[in-house]
Wavefront OBJ file of the C-alpha trace (Angstrom):
o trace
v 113.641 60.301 106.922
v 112.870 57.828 110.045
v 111.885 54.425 108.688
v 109.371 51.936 109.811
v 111.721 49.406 111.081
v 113.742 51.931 113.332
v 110.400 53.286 114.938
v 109.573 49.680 116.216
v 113.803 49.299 117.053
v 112.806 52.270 119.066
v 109.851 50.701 120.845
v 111.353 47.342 121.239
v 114.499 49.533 123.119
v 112.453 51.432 125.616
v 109.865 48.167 126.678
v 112.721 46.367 127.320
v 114.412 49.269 129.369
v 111.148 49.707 131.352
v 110.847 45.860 132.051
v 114.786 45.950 133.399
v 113.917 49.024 136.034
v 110.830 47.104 137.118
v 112.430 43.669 137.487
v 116.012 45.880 139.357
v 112.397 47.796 141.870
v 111.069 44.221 142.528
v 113.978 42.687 143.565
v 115.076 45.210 145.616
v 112.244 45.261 147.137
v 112.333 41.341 147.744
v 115.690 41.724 149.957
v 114.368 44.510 151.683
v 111.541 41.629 152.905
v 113.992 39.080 153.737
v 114.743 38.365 157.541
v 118.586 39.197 158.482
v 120.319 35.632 158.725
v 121.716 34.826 162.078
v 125.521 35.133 162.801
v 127.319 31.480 162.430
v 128.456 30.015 165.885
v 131.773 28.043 166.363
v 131.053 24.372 168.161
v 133.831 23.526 170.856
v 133.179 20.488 173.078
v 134.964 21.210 176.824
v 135.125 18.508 180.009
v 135.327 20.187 183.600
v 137.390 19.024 185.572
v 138.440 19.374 189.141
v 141.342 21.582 189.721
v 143.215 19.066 192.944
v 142.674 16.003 190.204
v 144.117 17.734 187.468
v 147.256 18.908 189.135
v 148.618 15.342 188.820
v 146.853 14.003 186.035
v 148.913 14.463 182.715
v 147.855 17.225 180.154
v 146.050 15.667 177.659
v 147.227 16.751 173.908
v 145.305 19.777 172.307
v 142.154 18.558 170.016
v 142.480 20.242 166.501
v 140.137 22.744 166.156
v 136.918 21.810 163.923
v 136.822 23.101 160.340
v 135.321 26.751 159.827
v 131.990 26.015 158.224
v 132.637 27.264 154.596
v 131.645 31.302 154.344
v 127.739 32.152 152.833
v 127.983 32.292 149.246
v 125.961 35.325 148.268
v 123.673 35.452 144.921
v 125.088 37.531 142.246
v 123.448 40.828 141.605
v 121.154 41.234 138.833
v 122.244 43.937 136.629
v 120.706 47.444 137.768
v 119.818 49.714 134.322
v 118.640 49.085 130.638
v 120.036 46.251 128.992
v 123.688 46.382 126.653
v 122.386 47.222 123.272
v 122.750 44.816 120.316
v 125.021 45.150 117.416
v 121.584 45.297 115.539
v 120.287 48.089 117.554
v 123.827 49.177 117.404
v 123.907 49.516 113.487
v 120.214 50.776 113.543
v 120.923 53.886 115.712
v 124.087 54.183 113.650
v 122.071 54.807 110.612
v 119.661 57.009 111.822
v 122.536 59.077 113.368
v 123.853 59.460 109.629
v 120.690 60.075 108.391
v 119.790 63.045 110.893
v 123.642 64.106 109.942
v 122.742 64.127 106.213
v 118.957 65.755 106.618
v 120.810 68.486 108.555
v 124.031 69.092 106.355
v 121.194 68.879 103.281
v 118.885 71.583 105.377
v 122.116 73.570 105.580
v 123.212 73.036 101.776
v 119.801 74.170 100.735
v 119.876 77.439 103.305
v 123.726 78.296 101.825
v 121.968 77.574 98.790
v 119.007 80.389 99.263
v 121.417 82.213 101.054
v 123.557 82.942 97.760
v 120.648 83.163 95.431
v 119.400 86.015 97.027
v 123.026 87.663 97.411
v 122.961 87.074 93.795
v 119.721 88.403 93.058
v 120.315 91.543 95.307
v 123.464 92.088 93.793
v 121.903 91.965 90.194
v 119.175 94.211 91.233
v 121.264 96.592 92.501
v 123.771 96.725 89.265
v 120.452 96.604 86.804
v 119.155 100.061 88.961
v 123.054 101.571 88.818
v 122.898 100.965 84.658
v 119.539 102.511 84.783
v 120.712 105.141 86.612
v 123.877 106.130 84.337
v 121.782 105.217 80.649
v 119.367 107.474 82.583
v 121.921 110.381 82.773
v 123.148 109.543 79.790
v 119.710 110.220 78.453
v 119.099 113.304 80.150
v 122.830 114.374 79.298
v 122.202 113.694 75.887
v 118.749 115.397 75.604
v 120.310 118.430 77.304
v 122.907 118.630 74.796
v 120.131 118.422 72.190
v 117.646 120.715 73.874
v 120.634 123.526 74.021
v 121.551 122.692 70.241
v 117.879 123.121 69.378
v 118.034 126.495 71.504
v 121.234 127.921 69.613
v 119.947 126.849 66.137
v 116.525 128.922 67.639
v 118.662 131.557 68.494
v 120.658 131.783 65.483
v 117.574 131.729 63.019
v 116.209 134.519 65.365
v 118.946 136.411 64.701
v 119.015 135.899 60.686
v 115.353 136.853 60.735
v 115.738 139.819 62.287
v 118.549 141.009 60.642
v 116.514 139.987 57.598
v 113.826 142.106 58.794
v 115.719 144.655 60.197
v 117.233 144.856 56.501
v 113.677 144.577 54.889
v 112.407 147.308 56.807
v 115.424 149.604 56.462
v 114.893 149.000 52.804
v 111.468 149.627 52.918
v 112.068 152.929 54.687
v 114.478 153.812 52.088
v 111.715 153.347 49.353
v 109.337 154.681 51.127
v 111.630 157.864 51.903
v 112.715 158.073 48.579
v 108.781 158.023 46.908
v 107.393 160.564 49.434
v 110.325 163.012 48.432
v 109.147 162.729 44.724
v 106.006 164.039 43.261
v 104.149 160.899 43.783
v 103.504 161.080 47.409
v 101.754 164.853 46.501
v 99.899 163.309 43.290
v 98.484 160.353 45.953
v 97.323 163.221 48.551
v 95.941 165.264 45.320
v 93.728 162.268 44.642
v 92.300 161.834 48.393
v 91.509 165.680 48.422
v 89.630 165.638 45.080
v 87.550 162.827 46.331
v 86.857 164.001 49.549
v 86.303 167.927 47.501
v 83.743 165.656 45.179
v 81.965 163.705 48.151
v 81.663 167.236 50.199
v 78.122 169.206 50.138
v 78.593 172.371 51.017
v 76.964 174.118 54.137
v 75.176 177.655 53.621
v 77.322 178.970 55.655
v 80.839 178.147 53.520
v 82.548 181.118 52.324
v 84.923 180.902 49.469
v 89.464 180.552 50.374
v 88.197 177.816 53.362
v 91.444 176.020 54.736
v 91.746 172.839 56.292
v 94.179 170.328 57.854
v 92.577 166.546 58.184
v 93.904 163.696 60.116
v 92.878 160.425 58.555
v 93.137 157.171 59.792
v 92.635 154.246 57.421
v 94.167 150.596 56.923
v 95.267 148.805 54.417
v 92.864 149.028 51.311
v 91.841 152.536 51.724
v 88.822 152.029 54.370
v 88.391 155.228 56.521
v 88.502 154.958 60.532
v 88.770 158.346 62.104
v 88.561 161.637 61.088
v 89.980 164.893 62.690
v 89.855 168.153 61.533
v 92.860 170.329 62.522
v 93.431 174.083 61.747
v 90.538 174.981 60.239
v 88.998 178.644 58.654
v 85.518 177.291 58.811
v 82.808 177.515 61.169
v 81.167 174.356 63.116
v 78.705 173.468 60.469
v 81.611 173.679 57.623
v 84.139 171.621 60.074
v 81.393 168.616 60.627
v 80.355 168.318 56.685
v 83.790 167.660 55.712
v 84.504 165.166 58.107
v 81.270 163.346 56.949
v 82.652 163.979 53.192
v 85.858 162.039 54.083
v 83.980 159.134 55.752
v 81.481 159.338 52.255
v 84.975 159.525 50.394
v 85.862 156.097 51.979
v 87.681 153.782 50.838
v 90.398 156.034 49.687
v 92.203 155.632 46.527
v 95.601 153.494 46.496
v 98.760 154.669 46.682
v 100.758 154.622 43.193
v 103.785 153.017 45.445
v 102.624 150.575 48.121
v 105.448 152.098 50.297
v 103.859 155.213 50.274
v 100.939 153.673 52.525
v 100.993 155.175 55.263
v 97.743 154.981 57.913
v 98.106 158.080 59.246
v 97.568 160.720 56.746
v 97.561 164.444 57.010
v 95.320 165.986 54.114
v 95.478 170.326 52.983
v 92.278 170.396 52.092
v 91.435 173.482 49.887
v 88.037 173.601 48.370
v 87.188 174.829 44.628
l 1 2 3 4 5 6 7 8 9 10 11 12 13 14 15 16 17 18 19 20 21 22 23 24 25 26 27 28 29 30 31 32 33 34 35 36 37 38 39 40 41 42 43 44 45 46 47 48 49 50 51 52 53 54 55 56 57 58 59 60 61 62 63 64 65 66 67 68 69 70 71 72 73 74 75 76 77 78 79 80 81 82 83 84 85 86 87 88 89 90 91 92 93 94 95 96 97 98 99 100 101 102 103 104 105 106 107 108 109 110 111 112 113 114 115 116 117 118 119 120 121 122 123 124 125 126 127 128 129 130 131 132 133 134 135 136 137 138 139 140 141 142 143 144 145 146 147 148 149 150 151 152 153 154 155 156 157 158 159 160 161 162 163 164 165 166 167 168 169 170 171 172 173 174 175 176 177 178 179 180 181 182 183 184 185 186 187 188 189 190 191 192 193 194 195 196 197 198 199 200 201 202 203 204 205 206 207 208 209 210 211 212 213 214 215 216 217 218 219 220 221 222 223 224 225 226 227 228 229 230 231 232 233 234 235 236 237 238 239 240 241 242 243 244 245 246 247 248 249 250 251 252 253 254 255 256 257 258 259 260 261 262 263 264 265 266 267 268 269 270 271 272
């Protein structure tokens, strides 16, 4: 930072620098003024004499020439420019220099500075989203592994259930098989026929040895959903009052077994 006393170093240096070019334009301009000095002139003092006379007349000796007059000593010349600096100046421009050199290698220490602080912070960005990345596979790997573990578990129970139904149902066949080949399966149809005999009003028109097949629907607990009358020895009117006898006969009676249900029944019904 630029103190105080080297900003008015700085002003003292350039007033004086302007005063020295001003003083160097003045006097310049003072000899340009000036009127060119005349050149010096040598003073020799001659006699004339006659040329007949001085034939005989003896030579006189030489006179010794008169002393040069001693050469124009010129003024010395003022120093042209801004004046030496001083050791003060000197040290002061010295210190700035060392100053600017420090506020510039500090400007640079801080900017190497920044410089590897955001390396750094790029660099640890970039390795936090890599382990994100892989503990992100690793989840996914790992609920994968789970997901299909889940899936064969499904599967597997799947499988036990239906081999636990198949075997419930093949057992259930077996019972059912082995009830409707006894007598009980022809006491349980004995039972619906006597109802539906009890629950029938006969027509006028009935005639004694009548014959009939019926196809009866029901569900479980005995109630009565269709009626159908197959082969038949009866006439219209005899056909429609025993198919209103088996809905009257509704709910039919249980079976002894409960694998003997069966919804589909097919009745021999044969009239007292």
């Amino acid at each position: 930072m630029q103190q105080a006393s080297d900003r008015w170093v700085s002003i003292a240096l350039s007033v004086v620098l302007h005063g020295a070019i001003l003083a160097a334009l003045v006097y310049g301009w003072l000899l340009y003024r000036q009127p060119p000095r005349p050149a010096p002139t040598l003073a020799i003092e001659a006699t004339v004499v006659d040329s007949h006379a001085a034939r005989g007349a003896l030579v006189p000796p030489p006179q010794p020439a008169p002393p040069a007059p001693p050469p124009a000593v010129e003024p010395p010349a003022e120093p042209v420019g801004p004046p030496e600096p001083t050791p003060e100046e000197l040290a002061a421009r010295e210190q700035q220099r060392k100053q600017e050199q420090a506020a510039a290698d500090e400007q640079r220490r801080v900017a190497e500075q920044k410089a590897a602080d955001e390396e750094a912070a790029k660099q640890a960005q970039e390795e936090r989203k890599q382990a994100e990345a892989q503990r992100q596979a690793r989840a996914a790997a790992e609920a994968q592994k789970r997901a299909a573990e889940q899936q064969r578990q499904a599967d597997a129970r799947d499988a036990s259930e239906r081999e636990a139904d198949l075997k419930r149902s093949l057992a259930a066949e077996d019972q059912a098989r082995a009830a409707r080949s006894g007598p009980a399966l022809a006491n349980w149809q004995s039972q619906i026929a006597a109802r539906i005999n009890r629950a029938w009003l006969r027509p006028p028109t009935a005639r004694p040895g009548i014959e009939c097949v019926l196809n009866v629907t029901q569900v479980p607990g005995g109630e009565v959903t269709q009626v159908t009358i197959g082969e038949c020895n009866g006439d219209q009117a005899v056909r429609e009052s025993i198919e209103a006898a088996v809905y009257r006969a509704s709910p039919l009676p249980p079976p002894p077994d409960p694998a003997l249900f069966d919804r589909n029944l097919k009745i021999n019904f044969r009239p007292d």
